[in-house]
C-alpha positions as CSV (number, residue, x, y, z in Angstrom):
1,X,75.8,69.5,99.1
2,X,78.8,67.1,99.2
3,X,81.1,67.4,102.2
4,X,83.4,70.1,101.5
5,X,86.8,69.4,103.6
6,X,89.2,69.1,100.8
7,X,92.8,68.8,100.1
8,X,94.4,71.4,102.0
9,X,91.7,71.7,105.1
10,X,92.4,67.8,105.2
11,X,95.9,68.4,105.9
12,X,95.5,71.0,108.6
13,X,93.1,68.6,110.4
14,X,95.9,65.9,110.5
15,X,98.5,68.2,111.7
16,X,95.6,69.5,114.1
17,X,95.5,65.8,114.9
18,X,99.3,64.8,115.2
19,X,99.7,68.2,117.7
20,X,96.6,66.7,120.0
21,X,98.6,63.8,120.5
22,X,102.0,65.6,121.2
23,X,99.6,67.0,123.8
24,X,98.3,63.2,125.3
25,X,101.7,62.4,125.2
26,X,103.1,65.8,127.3
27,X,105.1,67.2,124.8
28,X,102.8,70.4,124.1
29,X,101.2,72.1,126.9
30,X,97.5,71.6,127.2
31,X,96.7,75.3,126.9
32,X,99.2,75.8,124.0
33,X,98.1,78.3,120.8
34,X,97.9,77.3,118.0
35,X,96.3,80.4,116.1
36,X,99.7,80.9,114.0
37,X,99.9,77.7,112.8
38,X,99.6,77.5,108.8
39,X,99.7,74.4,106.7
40,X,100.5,75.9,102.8
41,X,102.2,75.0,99.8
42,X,105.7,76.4,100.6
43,X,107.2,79.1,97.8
44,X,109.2,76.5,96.2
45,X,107.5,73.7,94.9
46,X,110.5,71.6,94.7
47,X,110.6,71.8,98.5
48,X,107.4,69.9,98.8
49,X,103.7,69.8,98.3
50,X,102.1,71.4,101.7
51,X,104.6,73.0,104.7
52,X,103.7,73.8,108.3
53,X,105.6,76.1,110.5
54,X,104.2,74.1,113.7
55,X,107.3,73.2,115.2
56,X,108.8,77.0,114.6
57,X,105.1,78.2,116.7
58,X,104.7,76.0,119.1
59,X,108.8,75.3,120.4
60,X,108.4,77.9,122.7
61,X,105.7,76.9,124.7
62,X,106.9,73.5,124.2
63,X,109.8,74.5,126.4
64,X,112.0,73.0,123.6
65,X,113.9,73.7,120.6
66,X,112.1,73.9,116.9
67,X,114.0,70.9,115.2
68,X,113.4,68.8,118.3
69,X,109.4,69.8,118.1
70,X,109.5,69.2,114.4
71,X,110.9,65.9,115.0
72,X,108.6,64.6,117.2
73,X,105.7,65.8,114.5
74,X,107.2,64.1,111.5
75,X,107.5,60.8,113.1
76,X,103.4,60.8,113.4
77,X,103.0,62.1,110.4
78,X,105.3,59.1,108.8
79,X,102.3,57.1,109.7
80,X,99.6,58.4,107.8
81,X,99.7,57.0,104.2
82,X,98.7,59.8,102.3
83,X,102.3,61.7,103.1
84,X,105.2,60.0,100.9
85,X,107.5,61.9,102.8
86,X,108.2,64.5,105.5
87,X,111.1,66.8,105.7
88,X,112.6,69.1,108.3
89,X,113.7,72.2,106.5
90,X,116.1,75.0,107.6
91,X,115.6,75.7,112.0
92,X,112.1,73.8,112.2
93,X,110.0,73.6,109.1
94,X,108.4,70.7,108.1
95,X,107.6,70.3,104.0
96,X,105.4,67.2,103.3
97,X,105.2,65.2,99.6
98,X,102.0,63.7,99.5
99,X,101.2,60.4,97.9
100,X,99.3,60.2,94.6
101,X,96.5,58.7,96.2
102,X,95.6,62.1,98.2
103,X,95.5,63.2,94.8
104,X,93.4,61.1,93.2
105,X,91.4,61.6,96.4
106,X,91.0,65.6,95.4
107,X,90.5,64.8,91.9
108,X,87.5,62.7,92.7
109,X,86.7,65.6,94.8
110,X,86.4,67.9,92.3
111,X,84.3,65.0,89.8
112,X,81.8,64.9,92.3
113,X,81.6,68.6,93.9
114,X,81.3,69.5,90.1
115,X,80.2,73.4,90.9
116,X,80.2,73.2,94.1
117,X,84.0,72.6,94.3
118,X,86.1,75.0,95.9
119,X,82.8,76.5,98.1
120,X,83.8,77.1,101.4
121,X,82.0,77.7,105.4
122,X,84.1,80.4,106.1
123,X,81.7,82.9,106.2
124,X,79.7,81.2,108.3
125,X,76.6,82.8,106.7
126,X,77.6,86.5,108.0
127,X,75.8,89.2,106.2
128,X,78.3,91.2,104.0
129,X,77.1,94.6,102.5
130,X,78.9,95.1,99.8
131,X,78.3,98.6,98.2
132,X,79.7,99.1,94.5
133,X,79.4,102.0,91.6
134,X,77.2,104.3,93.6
135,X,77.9,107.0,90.7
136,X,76.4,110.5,90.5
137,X,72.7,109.9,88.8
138,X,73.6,112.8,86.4
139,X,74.2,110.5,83.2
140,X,74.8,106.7,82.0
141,X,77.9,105.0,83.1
142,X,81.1,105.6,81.8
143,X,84.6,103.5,81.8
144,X,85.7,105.2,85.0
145,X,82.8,103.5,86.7
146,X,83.3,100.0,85.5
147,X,86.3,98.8,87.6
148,X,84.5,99.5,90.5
149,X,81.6,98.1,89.7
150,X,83.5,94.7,88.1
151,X,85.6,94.9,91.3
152,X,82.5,94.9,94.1
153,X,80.7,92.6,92.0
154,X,83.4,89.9,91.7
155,X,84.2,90.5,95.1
156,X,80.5,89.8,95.9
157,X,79.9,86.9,94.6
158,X,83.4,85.6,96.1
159,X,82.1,86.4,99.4
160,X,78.8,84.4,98.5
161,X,81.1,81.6,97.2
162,X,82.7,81.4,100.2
163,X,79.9,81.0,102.6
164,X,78.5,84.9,103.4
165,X,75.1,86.0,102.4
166,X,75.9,89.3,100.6
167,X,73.7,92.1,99.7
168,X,74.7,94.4,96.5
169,X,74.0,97.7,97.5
170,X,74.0,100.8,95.2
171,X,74.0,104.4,97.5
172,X,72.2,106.9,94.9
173,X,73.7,110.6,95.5
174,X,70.6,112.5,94.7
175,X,70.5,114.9,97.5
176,X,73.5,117.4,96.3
177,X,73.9,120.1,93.9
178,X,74.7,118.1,91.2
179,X,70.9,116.7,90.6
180,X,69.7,120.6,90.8
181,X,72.2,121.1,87.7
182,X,70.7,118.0,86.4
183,X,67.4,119.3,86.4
184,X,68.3,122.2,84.8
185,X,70.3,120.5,82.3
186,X,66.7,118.2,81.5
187,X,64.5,121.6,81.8
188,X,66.7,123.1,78.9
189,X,66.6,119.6,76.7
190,X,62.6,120.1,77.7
191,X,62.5,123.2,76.0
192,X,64.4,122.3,73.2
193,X,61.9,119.3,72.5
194,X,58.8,122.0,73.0
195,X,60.7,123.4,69.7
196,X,63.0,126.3,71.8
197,X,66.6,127.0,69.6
198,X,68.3,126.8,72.5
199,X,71.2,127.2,71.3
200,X,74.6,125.9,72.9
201,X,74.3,124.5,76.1
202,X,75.6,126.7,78.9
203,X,78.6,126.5,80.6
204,X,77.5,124.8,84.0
205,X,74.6,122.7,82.5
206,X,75.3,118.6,81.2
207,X,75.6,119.3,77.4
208,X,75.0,115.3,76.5
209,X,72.8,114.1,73.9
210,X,71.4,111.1,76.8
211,X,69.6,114.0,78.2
212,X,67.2,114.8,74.5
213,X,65.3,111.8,75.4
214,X,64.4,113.1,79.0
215,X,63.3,116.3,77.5
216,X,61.2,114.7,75.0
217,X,59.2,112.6,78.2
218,X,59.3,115.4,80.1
219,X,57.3,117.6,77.5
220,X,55.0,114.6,76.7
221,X,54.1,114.3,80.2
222,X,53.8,118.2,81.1
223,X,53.0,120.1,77.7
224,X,54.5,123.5,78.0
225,X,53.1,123.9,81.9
226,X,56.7,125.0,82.7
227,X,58.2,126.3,79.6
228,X,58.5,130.0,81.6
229,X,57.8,128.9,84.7
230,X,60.0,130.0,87.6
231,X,62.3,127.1,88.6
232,X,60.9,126.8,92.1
233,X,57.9,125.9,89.9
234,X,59.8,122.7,88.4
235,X,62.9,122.4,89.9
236,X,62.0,119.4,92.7
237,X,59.2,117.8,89.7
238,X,62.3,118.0,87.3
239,X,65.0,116.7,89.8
240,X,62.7,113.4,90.7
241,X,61.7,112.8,87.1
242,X,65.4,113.2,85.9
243,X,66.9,110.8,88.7
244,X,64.7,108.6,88.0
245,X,65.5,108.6,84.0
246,X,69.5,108.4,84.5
247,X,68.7,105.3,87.5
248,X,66.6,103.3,84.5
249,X,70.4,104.1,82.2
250,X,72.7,103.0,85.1
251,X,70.8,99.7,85.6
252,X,69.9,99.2,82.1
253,X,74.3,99.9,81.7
254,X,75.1,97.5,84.5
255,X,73.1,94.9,83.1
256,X,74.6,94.6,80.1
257,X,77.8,94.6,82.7
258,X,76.1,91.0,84.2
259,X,75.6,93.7,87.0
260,X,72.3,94.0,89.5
261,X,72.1,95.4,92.7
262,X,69.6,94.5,95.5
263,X,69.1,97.6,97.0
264,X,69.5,101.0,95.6
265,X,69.3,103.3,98.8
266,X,68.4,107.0,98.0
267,X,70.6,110.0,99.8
268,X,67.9,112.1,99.1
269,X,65.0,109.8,101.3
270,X,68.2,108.9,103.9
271,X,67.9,112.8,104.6
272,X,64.2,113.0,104.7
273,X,63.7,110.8,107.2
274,X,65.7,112.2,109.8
275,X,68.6,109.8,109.8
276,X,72.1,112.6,110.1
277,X,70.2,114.4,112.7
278,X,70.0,110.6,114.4
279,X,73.4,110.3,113.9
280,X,74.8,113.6,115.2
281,X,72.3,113.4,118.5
282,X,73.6,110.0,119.5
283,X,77.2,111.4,118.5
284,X,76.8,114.3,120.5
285,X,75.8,112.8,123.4
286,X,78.9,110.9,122.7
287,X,81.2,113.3,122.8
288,X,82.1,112.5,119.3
289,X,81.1,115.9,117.5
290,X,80.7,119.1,119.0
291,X,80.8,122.8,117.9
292,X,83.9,124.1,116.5
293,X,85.3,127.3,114.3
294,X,86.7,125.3,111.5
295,X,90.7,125.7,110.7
296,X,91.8,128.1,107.4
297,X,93.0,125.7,105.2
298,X,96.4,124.7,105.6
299,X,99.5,125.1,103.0
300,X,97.9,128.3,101.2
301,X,96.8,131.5,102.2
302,X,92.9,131.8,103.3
303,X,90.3,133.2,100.9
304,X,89.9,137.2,101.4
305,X,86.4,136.8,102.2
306,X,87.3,133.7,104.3
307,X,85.6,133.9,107.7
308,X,86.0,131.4,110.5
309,X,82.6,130.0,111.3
310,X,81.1,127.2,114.1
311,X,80.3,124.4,112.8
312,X,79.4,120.7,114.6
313,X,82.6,119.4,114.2
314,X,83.7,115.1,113.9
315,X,86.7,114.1,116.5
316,X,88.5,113.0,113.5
317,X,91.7,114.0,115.0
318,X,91.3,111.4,117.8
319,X,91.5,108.7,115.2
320,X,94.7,110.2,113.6
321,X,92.9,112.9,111.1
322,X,95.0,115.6,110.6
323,X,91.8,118.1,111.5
324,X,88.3,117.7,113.3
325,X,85.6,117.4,110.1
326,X,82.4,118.9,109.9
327,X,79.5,117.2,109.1
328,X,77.1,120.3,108.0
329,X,78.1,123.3,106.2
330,X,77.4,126.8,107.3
331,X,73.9,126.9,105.5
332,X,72.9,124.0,107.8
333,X,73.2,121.6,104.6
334,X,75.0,118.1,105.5
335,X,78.5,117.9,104.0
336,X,79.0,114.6,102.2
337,X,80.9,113.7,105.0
338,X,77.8,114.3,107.1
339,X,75.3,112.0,105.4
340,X,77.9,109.6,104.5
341,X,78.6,108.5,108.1
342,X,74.4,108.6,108.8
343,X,73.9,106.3,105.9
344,X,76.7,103.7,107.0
345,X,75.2,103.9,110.3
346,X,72.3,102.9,108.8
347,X,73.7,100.1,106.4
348,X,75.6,98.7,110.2
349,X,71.9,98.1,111.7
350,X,71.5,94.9,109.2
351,X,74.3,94.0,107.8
352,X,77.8,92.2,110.2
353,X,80.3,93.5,107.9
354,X,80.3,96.6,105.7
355,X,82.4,97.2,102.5
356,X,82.5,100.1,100.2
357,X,84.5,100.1,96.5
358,X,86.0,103.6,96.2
359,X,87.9,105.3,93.6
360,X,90.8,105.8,94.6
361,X,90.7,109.4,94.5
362,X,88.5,109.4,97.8
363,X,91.2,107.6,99.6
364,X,91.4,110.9,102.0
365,X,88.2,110.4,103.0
366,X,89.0,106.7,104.4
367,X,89.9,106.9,107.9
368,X,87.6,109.4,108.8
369,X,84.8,107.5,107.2
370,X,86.0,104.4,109.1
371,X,86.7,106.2,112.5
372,X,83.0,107.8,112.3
373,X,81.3,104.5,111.5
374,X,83.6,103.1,114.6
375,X,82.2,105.4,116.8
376,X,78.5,104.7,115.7
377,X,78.7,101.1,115.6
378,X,80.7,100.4,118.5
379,X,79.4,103.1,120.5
380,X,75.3,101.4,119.8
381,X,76.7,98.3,121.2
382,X,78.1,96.5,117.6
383,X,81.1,96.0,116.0
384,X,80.6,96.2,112.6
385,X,84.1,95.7,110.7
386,X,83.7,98.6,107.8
387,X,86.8,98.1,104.7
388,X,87.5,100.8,101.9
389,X,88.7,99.1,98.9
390,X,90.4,101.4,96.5
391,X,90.1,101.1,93.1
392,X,92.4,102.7,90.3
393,X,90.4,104.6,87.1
394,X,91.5,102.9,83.9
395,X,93.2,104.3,81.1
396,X,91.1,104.0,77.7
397,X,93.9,103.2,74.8
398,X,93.0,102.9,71.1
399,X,95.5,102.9,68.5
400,X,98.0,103.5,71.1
401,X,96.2,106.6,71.8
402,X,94.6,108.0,74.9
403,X,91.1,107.9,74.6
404,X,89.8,110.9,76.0
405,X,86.4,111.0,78.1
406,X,84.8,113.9,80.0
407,X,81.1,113.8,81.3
408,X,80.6,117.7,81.4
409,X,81.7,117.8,78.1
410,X,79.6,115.1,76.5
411,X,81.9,113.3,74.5
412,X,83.1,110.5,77.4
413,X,83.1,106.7,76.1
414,X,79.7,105.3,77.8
415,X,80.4,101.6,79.6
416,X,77.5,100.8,77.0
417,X,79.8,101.2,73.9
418,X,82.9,99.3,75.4
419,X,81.0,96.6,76.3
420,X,78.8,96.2,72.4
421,X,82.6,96.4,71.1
422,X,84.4,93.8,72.9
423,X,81.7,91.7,74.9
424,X,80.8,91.8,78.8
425,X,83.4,88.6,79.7
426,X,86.3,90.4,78.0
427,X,85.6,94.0,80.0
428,X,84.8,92.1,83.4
429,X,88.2,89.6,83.2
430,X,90.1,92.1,81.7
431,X,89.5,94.1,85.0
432,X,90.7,91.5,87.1
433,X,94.0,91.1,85.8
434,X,95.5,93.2,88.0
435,X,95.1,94.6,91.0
436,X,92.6,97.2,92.3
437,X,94.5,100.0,93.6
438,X,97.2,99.3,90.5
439,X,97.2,101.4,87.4
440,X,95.5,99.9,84.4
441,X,95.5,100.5,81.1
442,X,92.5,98.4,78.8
443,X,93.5,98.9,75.2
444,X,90.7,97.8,72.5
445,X,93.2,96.2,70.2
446,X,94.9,94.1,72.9
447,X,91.7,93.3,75.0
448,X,90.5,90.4,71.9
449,X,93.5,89.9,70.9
450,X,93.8,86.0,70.4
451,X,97.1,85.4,71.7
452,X,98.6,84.0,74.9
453,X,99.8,87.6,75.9
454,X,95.9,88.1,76.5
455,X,94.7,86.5,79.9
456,X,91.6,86.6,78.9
457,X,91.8,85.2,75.6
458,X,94.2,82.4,76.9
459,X,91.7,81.1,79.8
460,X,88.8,81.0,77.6
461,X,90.9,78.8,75.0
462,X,91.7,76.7,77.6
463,X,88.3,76.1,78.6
464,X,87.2,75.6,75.1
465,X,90.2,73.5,74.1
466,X,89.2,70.7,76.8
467,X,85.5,71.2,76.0
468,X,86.0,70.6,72.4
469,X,88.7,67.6,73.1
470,X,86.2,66.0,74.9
471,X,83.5,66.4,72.3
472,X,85.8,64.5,69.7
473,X,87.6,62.0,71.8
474,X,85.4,59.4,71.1
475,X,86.1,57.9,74.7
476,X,84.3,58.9,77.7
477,X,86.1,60.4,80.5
478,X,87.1,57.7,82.7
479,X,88.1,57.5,86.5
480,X,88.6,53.2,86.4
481,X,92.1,53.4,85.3
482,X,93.8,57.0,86.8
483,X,96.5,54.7,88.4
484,X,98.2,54.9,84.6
485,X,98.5,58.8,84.6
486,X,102.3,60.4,84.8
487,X,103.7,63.5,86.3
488,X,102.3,65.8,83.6
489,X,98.7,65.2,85.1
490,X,99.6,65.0,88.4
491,X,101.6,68.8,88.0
492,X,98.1,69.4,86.0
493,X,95.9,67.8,89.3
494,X,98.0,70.1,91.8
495,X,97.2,73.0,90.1
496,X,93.8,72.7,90.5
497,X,93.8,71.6,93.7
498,X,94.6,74.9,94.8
499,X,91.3,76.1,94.2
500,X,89.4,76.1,97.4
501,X,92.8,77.3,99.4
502,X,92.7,80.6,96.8
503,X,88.9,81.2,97.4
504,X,89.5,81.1,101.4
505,X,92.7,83.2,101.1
506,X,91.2,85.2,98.2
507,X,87.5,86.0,100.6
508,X,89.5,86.9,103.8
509,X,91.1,89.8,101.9
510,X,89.0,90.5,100.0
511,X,90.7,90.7,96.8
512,X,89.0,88.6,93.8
513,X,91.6,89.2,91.9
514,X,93.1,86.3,93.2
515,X,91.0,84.1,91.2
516,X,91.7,85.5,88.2
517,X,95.4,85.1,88.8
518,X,94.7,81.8,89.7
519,X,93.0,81.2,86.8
520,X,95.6,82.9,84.9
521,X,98.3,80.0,85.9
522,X,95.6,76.9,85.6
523,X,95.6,77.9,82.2
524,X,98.7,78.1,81.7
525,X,99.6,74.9,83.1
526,X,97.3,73.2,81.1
527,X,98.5,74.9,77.6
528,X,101.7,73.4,78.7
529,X,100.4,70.1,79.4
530,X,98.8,70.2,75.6
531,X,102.1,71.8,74.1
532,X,103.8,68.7,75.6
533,X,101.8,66.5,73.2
534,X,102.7,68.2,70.4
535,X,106.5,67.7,71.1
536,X,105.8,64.2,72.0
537,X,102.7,62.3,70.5
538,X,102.8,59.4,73.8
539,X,101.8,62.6,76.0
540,X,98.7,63.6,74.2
541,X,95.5,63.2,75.6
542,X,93.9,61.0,73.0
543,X,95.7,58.3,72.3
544,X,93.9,55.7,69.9
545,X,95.7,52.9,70.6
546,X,95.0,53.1,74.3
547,X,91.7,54.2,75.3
548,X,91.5,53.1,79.0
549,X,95.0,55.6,79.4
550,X,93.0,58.1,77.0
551,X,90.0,57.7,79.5
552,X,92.3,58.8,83.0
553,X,94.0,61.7,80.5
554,X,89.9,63.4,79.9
555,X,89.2,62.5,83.5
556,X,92.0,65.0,84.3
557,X,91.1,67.3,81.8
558,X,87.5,67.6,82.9
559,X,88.4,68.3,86.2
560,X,90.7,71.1,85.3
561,X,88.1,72.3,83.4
562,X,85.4,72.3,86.1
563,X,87.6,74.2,88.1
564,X,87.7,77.1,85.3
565,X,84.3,76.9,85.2
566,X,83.6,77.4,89.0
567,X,86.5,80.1,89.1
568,X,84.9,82.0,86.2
569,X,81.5,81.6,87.9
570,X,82.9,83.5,90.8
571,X,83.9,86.6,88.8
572,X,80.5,86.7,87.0
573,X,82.2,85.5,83.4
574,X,81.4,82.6,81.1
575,X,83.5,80.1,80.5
576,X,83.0,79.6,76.7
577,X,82.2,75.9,74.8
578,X,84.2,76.9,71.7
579,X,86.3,79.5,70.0
């Protein structure tokens, strides 16, 4: 791959550069840090291209004032011939204008990165575990799944984008008491396919038609062996074969989603093999659980039949929980809580970084979950960062209606039907546009509706509008004569440019949001570039009577599109040829 230093990382290396010599020259201390030193676009764009807060970080230590420090910098950096011109701002900030020939330097860049633009070393090739979805095996997915899932996905292949190896993990819950009602639910769709009136489905039971099917394979496969049988007869046989059936849905849903997960790790085999009781030896020994009578619960009266009881107890409290947590119940089951933490534990042994995607309604499960994994890690001799991301459920609207969706009840709106509606790149994008742990509302009408108040409709034109100008321009795009391009392309040039400094930004907090935002505003930018053209017919991109100007003006274009291609790639959407 081509070197991948670009615009912004080029800047911070000659400020990195003009502090080393402020050092040869004895006016920073040898030893001085420079962690806090940033080199950014400053809020204002009429202030500048790139600012650095050097001068304001490193007067101290200099043993000098900020304005004094910043002029000592600007006068090197007056040298280098990519800067036009450097200004101190306010007490010490320095804001640079860059010449067009940095530029022109990025836009070749991004020519010949091509897809590889914007990829960054940050990562260093650390293995992320990303775990995402992780629903319930008890039916297909449904629209409170999918943010999630578009969120840890997106976020997964920024991570990979940016220079970690990732691994999509999928945690299947298949060792509680919702697969026993799950069984049940397929035993009775059993008998109704052995020809049993069954009648309505009980109250307790998964009354959806997705479980007919798995009765029908189930009595092909068994006859009527356990038509009366006692459910310890079928029960466990039922369980696996139901699992099983609602795992081939959920993959068969996420893949229409662009969705597929490397590892699916079963809670059910996580238990089998011994790996809580691991967890609670080493945490005993520890000190880190112990046995406890758990608290009544707080804010309301007690139960009448409520009875303290000893349990092995988590030191949640000593990481700011409110209560100690147990991690088995008082029928010697493991809480959720319980196997959670074993199966993290697990997921720390090959993995440098752990992230879950949560709805958000587990967010008061976070610091415990965190503060156990802590403990394991830590305590075992690694330290394993471990980050909650909290995701919002989305609001289905049709009509300007509420679209309502309940699994018990049958009748929810499957991830499957949103998807045939409006297409996988409209459902991914669409749940990009804002932030995670921000309500969202997707409305069906709005989501394809071609206009510039859709994000998602307005990128893809974008795309599509350079594509097809570059199809009919009857010129080839042309990088021999880019010393004839005007401000519009140059605002259009450092736009894009931003690229690789969002992907950084947008991997070390892990929000891929970011790209889509960025996205968002490239798109923008460029509509206004093409809406200039139409006010003024010397500003359009083809220009018959001058091709070698009409060659620069699709040299730009292409690069801008390039980037939407490679930002699009990130979130797992395509960037469309035509509209």
């Amino acid at each position: 791959m081509a070197e991948l230093q670009t615009l912004h990382a080029s800047f911070a290396a000659k400020i990195d550069a003009v502090l080393n010599a402020l050092e040869m020259e004895g006016h920073l201390p040898k030893d001085a840090d420079r962690s806090n030193v940033t080199v950014e676009p400053p809020r204002d764009p009429s202030h500048g291209d790139l600012s650095t807060n050097a001068a304001m970080v490193l007067a101290k230590q200099a043993k000098t004032n900020p304005r004094a420090l910043a002029e000592l910098i600007v006068e090197h950096l007056q040298r280098e011939p990519d800067i036009a011109d450097s200004m101190i701002a306010g007490p010490g900030f320095i804001n640079l204008r860059l010449a067009d020939t940095a530029w022109l330097r990025e836009l070749g860049a991004i020519n010949s990165l091509g897809k590889d633009y914007g990829r960054s070393e940050l990562g260093g090739g650390k293995m992320v575990n990303v775990e995402y979805v992780s629903a319930n095996p008890t039916g297909p997915m449904h629209m409170g799944h999918c943010r999630g899932a578009v969120v840890g996905d997106a976020l997964s292949g920024l991570l990979e984008f940016a220079g970690h190896k990732v691994t999509r993990e999928y945690y299947v819950n298949d060792a509680g008491g919702q697969v026993d009602v799950l069984a049940r639910s397929a035993h009775l769709r059993y008998r109704e396919a052995l020809g049993e009136d069954i009648g309505a489905i009980p109250e307790g039971l998964y009354p959806g038609d997705y479980l007919k099917p798995v009765g029908r394979a189930l009595a092909e496969e068994f006859g009527d062996k356990y038509a009366t049988a006692s459910e310890n007869e079928w029960l466990a046989i039922f369980r696996k074969k139901a699992v099983a059936a609602m795992m081939d849905m959920i993959r068969a849903d996420l893949a229409r989603l662009g969705i597929e997960h490397a590892v699916f790790a079963s809670e059910a085999e996580l238990q089998a093999a011994g790996k809580p009781e691991e967890a609670e030896k080493w945490l005993r020994e520890h000190g880190f659980v112990y046995d406890g009578v758990l608290e009544a619960p707080k804010g309301k009266a007690p139960p009448e039949d409520w009875e303290p009881v000893e349990l092995p107890l988590f030191r949640s409290t000593q990481f700011g929980d409110d209560q100690d947590r147990p991690i088995k119940k008082s029928n010697g089951a493991w809480t959720y809580f319980g196997a959670d933490l074993a199966y993290h534990f697990q997921k720390a042994d090959e993995a440098d970084v752990l992230i879950d995607i949560w709805g958000a309604d587990h967010a008061g499960t976070v610091k415990r979950i965190k503060a156990a994994v802590a403990a394991l890690t830590q305590g075992a001799g690694r330290d394993v960062p471990f980050d909650v991301k909290l995701v919002q459920m989305v609001n289905l609207m049709r009509d300007g209606e509420p679209v309502k969706m309940s699994k018990r009840s049958g009748t929810f709106v499957t991830l499957a039907d949103v998807v045939d509606e409006v297409g996988k790149d409209v459902v991914r994008f669409t749940m990009l546009t804002r932030k995670p742990e921000a309500q969202m509302e997707f409305d069906f009408a709005k989501v394809v509706e071609a206009s510039k108040d859709n994000p998602v409709f307005y990128l893809q034109y974008a795309h599509a509008r350079i594509r097809s100008t570059l199809r009919k321009a009857g010129v080839e795009p042309s990088a021999e004569h880019l010393d004839r391009l005007g401000e519009n392309e140059f605002a259009l040039v450092r736009e894009a440019a931003q690229f690789p400094r969002i992907v950084e930004a947008a991997a070390r907090a892990r929000e891929p949001h970011r790209i889509a935002f960025f996205l968002g505003d490239l798109a923008a930018a460029f509509h206004s570039y093409w809406n200039a053209g139409n006010d003024d017919p010397a500003k359009r991109i083809i220009l018959e009577s001058d091709p070698e100007l009409t060659g620069a003006r699709l040299f730009v274009a292409a690069q801008v599109a390039q980037v939407i291609r490679n930002g699009l790639g990130i979130l797992g959407v395509e960037a469309v040829e035509e509209m």
